[in-house]
N, C-alpha and C positions, 0 to 999 in steps of 0.2 A: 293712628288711633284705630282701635281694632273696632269692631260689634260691642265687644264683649263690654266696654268704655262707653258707648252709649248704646242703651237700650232701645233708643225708638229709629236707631239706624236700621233700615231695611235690608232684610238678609236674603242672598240670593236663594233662586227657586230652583226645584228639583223637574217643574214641568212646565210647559211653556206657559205664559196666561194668555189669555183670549179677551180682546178687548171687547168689549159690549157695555150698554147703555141701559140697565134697566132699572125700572121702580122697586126701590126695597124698603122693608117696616124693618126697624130693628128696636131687640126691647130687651131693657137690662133691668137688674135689680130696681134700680131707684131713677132710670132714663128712657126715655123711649121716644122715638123719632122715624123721619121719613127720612131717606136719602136715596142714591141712586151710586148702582156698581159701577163700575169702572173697568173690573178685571175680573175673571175669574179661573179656575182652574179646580178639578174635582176638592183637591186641598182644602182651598180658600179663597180668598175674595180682596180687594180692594175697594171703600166706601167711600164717598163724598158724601158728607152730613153737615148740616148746622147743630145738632147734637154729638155730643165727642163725648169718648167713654176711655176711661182708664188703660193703661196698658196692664193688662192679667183681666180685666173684668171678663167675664163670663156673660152672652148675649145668646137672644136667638133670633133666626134671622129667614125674611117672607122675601122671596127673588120672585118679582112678577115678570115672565118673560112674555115678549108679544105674541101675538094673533094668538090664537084659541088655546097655546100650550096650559097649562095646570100652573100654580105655584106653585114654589120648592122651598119646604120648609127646613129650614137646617136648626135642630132643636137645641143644638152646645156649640158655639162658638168661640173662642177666646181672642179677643182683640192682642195682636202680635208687635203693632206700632201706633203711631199714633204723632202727626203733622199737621198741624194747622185744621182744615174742614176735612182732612182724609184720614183713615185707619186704617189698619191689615188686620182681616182676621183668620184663621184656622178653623177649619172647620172639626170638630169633632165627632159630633154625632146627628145622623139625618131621621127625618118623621116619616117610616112608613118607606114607600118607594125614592122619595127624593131623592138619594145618589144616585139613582139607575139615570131618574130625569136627568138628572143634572149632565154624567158621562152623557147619555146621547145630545143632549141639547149641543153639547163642546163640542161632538163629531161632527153634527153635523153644519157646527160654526167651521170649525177648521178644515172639512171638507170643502165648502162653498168659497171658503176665501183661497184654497191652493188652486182652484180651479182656471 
């Protein structure tokens, strides 16, 4: 059975993901919750939530990462899967600097752990 056959089968990535732990707000049309990432990659993201949102819904999404860093706000997201407490989203479009954050924060994630 291919992707194409089920929709919320997870599609391979084009860039490594980087696991980490952080506190995220996530807020859709008519949902909005706390959850925490799981994965991330400048693309997108992997969510564990008690809130679960559609596959296609359109989200935005608050990555609180630790010690003094800033949030990163990613302003268009679209949820890509969707399992149980978990979702994949794609990231579309960032607020302001948050892609720049977001690339450095992963360097210097993937830096620290080839070390």
């Amino acid at each position: 059975m291919s992707s194409e056959d089920n929709p919320n089968e997870q599609q391979p990535r084009g860039r490594p993901r980087v696991p980490v732990d952080y506190p995220v707000k996530v807020r859709g049309d008519k949902d909005s919750g706390d959850g925490t990432v799981m994965n991330l990659t400048v693309a997108g993201g992997e969510i564990e939530s008690h809130v679960q949102f559609p596959v296609g819904a359109c989200v935005s999404v608050h990555v609180q990462p630790p010690g003094a860093r800033p949030s990163i706000t990613i302003a268009l997201a679209i949820v890509r899967w969707q399992q149980h407490d978990r979702f994949g989203l794609e990231f579309v479009r960032f607020e302001g600097d948050a892609k720049a954050q977001l690339e450095d924060m992963l360097n210097q994630r993937e830096n620290s752990a080839s070390e």
